[in-house]
C-alpha positions as CSV (number, residue, x, y, z in Angstrom):
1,X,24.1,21.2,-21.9
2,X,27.4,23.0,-20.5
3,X,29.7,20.4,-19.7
4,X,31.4,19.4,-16.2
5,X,34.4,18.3,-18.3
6,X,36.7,19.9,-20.8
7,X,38.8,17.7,-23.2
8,X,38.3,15.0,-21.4
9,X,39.6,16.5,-17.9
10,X,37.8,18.0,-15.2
11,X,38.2,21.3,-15.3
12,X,40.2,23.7,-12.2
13,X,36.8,25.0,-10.9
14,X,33.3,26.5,-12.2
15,X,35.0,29.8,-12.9
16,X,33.8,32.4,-15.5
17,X,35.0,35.7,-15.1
18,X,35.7,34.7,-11.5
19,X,32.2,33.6,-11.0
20,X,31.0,30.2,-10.5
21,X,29.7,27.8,-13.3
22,X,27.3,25.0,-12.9
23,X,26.2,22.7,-15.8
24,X,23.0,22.9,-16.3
25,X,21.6,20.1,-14.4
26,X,23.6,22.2,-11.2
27,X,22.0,25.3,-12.6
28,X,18.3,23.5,-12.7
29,X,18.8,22.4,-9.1
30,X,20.2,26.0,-7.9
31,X,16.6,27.1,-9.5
32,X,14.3,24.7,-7.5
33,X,15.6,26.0,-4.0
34,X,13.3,28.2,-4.1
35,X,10.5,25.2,-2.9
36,X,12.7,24.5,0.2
37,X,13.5,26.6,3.6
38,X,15.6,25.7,6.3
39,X,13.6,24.3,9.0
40,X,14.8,24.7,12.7
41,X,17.0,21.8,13.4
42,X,18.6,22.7,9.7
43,X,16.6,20.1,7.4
44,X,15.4,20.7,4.3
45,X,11.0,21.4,4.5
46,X,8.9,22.4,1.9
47,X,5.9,24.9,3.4
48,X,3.1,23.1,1.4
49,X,4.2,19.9,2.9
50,X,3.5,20.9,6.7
51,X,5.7,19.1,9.9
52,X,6.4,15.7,7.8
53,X,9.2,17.3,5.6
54,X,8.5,17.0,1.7
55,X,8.5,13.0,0.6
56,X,11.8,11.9,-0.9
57,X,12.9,10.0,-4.5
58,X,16.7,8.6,-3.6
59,X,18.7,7.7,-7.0
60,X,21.9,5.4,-5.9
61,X,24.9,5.3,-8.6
62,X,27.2,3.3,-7.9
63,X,30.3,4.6,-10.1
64,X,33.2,2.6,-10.6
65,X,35.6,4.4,-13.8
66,X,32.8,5.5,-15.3
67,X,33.9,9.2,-16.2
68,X,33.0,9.3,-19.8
69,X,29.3,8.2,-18.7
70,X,29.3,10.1,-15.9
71,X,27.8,13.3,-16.7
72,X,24.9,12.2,-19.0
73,X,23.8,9.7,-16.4
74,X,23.9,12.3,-13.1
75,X,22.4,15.7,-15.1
76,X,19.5,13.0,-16.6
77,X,18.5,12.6,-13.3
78,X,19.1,16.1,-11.6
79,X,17.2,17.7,-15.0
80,X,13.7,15.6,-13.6
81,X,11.1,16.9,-13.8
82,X,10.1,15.8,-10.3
83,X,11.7,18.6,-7.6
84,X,12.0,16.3,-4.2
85,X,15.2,14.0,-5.7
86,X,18.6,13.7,-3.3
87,X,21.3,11.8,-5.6
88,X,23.8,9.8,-4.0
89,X,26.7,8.8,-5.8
90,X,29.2,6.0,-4.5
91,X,32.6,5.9,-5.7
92,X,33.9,2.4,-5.7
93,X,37.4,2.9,-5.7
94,X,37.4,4.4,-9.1
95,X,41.1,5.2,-11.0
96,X,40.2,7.8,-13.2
97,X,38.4,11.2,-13.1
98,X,35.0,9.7,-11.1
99,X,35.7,10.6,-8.1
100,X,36.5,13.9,-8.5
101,X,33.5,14.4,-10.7
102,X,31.6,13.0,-8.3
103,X,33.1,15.7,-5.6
104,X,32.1,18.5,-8.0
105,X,28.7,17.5,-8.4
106,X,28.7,17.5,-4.7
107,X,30.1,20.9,-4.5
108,X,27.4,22.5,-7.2
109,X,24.5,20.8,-5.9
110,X,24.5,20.9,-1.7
111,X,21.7,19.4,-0.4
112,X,21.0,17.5,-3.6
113,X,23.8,15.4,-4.3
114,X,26.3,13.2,-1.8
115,X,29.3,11.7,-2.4
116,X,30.5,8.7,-0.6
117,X,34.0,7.3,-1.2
118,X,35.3,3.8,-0.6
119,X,38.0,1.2,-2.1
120,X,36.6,-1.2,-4.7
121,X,34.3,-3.4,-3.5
122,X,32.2,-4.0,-6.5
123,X,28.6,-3.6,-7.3
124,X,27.2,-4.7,-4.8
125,X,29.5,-3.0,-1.9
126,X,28.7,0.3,-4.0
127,X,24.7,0.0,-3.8
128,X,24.8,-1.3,-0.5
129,X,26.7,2.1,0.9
130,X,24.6,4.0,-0.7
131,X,20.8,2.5,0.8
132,X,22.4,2.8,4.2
133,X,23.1,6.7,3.5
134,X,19.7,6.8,2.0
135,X,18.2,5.8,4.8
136,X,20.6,7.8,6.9
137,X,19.0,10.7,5.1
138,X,15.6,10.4,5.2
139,X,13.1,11.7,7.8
140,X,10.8,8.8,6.9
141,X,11.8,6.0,4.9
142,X,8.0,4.0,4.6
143,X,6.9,7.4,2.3
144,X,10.2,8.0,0.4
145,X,11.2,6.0,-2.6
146,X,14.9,4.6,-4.1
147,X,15.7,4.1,-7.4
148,X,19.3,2.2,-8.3
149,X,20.3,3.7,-11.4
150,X,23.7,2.0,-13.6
151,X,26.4,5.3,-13.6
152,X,26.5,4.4,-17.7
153,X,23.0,4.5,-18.3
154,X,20.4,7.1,-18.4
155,X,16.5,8.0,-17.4
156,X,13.9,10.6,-19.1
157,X,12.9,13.7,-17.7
158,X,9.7,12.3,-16.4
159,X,10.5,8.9,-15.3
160,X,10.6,9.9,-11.6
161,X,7.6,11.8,-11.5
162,X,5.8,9.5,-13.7
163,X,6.6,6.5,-11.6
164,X,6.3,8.5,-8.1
165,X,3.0,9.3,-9.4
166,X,2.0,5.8,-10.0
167,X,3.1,4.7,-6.5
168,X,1.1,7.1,-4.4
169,X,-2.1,6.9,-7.2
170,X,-2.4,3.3,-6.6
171,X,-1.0,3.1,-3.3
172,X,1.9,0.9,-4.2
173,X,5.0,-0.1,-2.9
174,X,7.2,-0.2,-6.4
175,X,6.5,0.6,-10.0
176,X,8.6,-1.3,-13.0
177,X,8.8,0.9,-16.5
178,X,10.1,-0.6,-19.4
179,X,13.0,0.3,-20.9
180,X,14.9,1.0,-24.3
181,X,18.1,-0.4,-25.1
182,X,21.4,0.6,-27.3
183,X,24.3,2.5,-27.9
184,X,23.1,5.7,-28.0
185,X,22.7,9.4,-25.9
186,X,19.4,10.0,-26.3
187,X,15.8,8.1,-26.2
188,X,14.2,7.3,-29.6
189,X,10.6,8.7,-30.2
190,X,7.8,6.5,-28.6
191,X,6.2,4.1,-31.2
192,X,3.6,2.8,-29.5
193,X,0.8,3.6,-26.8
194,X,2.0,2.3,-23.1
195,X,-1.7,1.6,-22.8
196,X,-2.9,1.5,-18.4
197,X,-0.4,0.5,-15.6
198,X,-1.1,-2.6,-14.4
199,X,-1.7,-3.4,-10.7
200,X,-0.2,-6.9,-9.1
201,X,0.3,-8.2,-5.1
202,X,4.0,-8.9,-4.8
203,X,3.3,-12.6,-5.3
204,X,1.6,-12.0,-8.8
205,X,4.4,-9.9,-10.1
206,X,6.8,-12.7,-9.0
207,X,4.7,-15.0,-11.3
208,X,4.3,-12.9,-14.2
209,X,6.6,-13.1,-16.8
210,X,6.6,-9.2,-17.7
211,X,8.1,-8.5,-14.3
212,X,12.2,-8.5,-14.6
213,X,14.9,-8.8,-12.5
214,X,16.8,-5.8,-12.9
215,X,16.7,-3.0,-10.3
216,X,17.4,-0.2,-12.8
217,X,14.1,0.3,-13.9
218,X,11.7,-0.6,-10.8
219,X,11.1,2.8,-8.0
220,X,10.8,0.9,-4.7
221,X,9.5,2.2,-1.2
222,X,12.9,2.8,0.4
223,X,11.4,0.9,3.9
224,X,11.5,-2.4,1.6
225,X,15.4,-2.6,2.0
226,X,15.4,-2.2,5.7
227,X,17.3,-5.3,6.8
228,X,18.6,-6.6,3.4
229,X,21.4,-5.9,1.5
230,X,23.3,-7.4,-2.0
231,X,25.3,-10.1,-1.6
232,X,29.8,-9.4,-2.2
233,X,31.2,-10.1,-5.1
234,X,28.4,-12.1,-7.3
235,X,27.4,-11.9,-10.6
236,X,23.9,-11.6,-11.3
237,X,23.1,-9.9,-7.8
238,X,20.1,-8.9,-8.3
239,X,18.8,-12.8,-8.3
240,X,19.8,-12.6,-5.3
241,X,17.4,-9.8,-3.6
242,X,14.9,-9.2,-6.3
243,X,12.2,-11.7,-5.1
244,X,12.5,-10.5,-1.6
245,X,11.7,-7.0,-1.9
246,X,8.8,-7.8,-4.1
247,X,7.5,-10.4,-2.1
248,X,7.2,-7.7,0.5
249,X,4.9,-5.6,-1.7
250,X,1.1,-5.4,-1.0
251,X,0.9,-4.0,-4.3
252,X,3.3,-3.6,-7.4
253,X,2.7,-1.3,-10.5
254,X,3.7,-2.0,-14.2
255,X,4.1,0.1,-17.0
256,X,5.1,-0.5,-20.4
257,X,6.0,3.3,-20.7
258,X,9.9,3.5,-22.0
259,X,11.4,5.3,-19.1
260,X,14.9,3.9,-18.7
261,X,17.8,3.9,-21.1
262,X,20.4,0.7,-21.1
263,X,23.5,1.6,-22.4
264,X,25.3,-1.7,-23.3
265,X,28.8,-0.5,-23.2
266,X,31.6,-3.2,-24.2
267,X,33.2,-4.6,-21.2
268,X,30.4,-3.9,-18.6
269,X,29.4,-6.5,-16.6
270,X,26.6,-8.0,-18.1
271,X,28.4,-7.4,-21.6
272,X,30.9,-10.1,-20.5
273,X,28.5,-12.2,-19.5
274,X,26.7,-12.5,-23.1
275,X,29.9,-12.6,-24.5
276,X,30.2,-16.3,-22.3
277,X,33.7,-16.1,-21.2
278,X,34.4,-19.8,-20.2
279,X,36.9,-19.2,-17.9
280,X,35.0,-16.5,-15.6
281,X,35.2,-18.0,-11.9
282,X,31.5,-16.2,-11.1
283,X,29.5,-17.7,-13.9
284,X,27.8,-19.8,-12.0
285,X,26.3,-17.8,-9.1
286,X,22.9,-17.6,-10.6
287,X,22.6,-21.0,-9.5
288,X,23.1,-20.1,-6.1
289,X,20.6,-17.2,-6.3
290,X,17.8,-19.7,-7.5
291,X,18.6,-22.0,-4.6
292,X,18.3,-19.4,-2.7
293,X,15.0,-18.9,-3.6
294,X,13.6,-22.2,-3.8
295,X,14.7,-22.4,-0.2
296,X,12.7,-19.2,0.9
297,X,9.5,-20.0,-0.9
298,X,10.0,-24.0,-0.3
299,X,10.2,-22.9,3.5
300,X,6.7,-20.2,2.7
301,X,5.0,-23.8,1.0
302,X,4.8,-21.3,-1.8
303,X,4.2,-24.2,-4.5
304,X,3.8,-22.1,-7.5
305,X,6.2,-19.5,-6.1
306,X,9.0,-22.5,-6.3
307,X,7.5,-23.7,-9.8
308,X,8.2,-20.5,-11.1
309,X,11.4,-20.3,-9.8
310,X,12.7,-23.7,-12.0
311,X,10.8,-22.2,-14.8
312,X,13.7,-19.1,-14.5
313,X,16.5,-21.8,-14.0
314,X,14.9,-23.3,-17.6
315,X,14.7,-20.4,-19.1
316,X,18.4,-19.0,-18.0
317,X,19.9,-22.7,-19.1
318,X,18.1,-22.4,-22.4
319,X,19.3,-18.7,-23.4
320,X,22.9,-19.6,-21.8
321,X,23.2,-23.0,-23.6
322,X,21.7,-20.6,-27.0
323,X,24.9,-18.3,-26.0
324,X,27.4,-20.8,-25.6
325,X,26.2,-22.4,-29.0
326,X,27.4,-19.4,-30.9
327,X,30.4,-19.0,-29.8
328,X,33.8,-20.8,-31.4
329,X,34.1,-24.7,-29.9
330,X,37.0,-23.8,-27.5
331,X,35.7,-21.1,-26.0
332,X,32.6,-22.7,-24.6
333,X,32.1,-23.6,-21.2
334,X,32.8,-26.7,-20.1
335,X,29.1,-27.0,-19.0
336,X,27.5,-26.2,-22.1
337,X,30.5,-28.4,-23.9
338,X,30.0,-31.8,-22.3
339,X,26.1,-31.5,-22.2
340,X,25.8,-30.6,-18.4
341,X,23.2,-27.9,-19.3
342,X,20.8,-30.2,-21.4
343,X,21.1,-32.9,-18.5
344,X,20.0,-30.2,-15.7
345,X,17.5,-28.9,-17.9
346,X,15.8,-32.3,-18.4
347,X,16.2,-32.9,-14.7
348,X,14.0,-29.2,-13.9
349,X,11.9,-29.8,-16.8
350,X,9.1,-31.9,-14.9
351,X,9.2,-29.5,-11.8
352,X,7.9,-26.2,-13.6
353,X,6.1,-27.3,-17.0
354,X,2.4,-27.5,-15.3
355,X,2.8,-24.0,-14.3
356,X,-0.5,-22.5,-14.9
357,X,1.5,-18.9,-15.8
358,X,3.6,-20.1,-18.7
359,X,2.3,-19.1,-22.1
360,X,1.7,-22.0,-24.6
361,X,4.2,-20.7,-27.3
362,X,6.7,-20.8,-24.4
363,X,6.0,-23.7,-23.4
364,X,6.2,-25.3,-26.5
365,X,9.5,-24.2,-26.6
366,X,10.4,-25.8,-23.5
367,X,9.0,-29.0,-25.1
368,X,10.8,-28.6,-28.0
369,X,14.4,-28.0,-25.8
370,X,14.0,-30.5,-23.6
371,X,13.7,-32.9,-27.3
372,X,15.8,-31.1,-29.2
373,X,17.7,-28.6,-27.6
374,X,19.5,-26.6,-30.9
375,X,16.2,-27.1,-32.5
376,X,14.7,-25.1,-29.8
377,X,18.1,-22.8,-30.4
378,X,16.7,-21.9,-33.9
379,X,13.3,-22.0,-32.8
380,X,13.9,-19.3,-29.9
381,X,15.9,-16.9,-33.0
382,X,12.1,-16.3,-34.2
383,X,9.9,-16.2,-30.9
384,X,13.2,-15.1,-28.7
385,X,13.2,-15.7,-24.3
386,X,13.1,-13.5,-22.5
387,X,14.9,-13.4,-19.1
């Protein structure tokens, strides 16, 4: 892969003997103009395709001094085997090289990639700027698809056309892969057989325990963010909008076919976060997510929606109480230090454990917390939660 950075700066210009130089991602996407014409008012058709304008797959990275990530993330998406992809990258204020990387993707790949610049507004500001120039794009946002990919992470060659495929085979409105996780630049060698995608209403994924909260690996209908939007400056922000796009869903695909690589980088977001840093002012907004929620579905008389919602709140007190545990007395959180996180457990406790969707090891484990909670510590080392 010919690289859009040399020693670590970005280089004066794709020159070669006075000619331009794409990497090879550029280069593949220079190649697949041949399935496009100009149409009359300027817009991008493709001739088998007819009036409509070829459907759309939309990958948002949000890119915030991510420069040494960068490349690998954007040319793992632009080397897809699926043709119809626009990339739009939002730079978030960053201080080193981004940006301009981002400008020379731009430059190599018109028509393909966009740039949008803004001061740092975090995560959340990033992904929200770019679904509004997604949508801003796209001739028809109720047949084109998003994906909101991390700028440090990574996708296979066939995750978009694998998951687009899904989607329009089984007529649904978002497909979740699975995904592999490490430290690594390229995907290990699948072990096992993904076996058949399985088919839920938005309402059963939000009860099944498979389905996560993440964005990174789920391709949604774009349509299904029309009128919402991340909230500023929270931690765990996908709580916040995850159970409103899939409540929206008539139907919801999910695969256990490793499409998605998470690259756990020290000092990213949710790196902190397991690392427990008492003192972080944030570390609390989950809270706010799931009240959130309870509200919504309370509101719906959702029953089981809102007993699955304290089952999450168990679950995230458990595996936060499990993290705080491990690290050195005085850095704890004051929460998990005084017992505040065993008392609210055993206040939830009652409101979720009848839940017809919990499985009986797990909820054995519950049990066992809400008795013992470092016994159910240990216990949760051999059959570990799962968020």
């Amino acid at each position: 892969m010919t690289s859009l950075v040399s020693r670590g700066t970005v280089a004066a210009g794709f020159r070669s003997r006075g000619r331009p130089r794409l990497p090879a991602a550029a280069a593949a996407a220079t190649r697949w103009s041949c399935f496009r014409r100009p149409s009359a008012m300027g817009k991008p058709m493709c001739p088998e395709l007819g009036e409509e304008g070829p459907q759309m797959v939309y990958v948002v990275v949000p890119v915030y001094n991510m420069e040494p990530y960068l490349e690998r993330c954007v040319d793992s998406v632009l080397n897809q085997t699926l043709r119809e992809i626009r990339v739009v990258l939002v730079d978030d204020g960053s201080r080193d090289g981004s940006g301009a990387l981002c400008d020379r993707y731009a430059a190599a790949c018109p028509g393909r990639v966009w740039t949008v610049h803004q001061p740092n507004g975090g995560l959340s500001a990033a992904r929200n700027a770019g679904l509004a120039r997604c949508f801003a794009l796209s001739q028809d946002p109720a047949r084109d698809y998003v994906l909101l990919l991390d700028a440090d992470d990574f996708i296979r060659p066939d995750f978009l056309a694998y998951a687009l495929s899904v989607c329009e085979k089984e007529n649904c409105d978002g497909v979740q892969v699975d995904w592999v996780r490490g430290t690594g630049s390229r995907f290990p060698p699948e072990t096992r057989d993904p076996g058949p995608v399985r088919i839920l209403t938005g309402a059963g994924a939000l009860l099944d325990p498979a389905v996560k909260t993440t964005f990174c690996t789920k391709l949604y209908r774009l349509e299904l963010y029309r009128g919402e939007s991340f909230p500023l400056r929270k931690m765990n922000e996908d709580e916040f909008l995850f159970y409103r796009l899939l409540w929206k869903c008539r139907r919801f695909g999910v695969s256990r076919a490793k499409m998605y690589y998470y690259f756990q980088r020290p000092g990213s977001i949710m790196d902190t976060v397991a690392r427990g840093l008492k003192d972080n002012p944030r570390r609390r907004d989950w809270r706010e997510a799931f009240g959130e929620r309870i509200s919504f579905f309370t509101a719906l008389g959702e029953k089981r929606q809102v007993q699955r919602c304290y089952e999450r709140i168990c679950i995230e007190l458990m595996l936060r109480y499990a993290e705080q545990m491990n690290l050195p007395r005085d850095r704890r959180a004051a929460e998990a230090a005084d017992g505040t996180m065993v008392r609210e457990y055993r206040a939830f406790y009652p409101k979720m454990i009848g839940l017809d969707t919990i499985r009986p090891l797990r909820k054995l484990l519950f049990t066992l917390f809400y008795l013992c909670p470092m016994g159910a510590v240990l216990a949760a080392r051999i059959h570990p939660l799962r968020r």
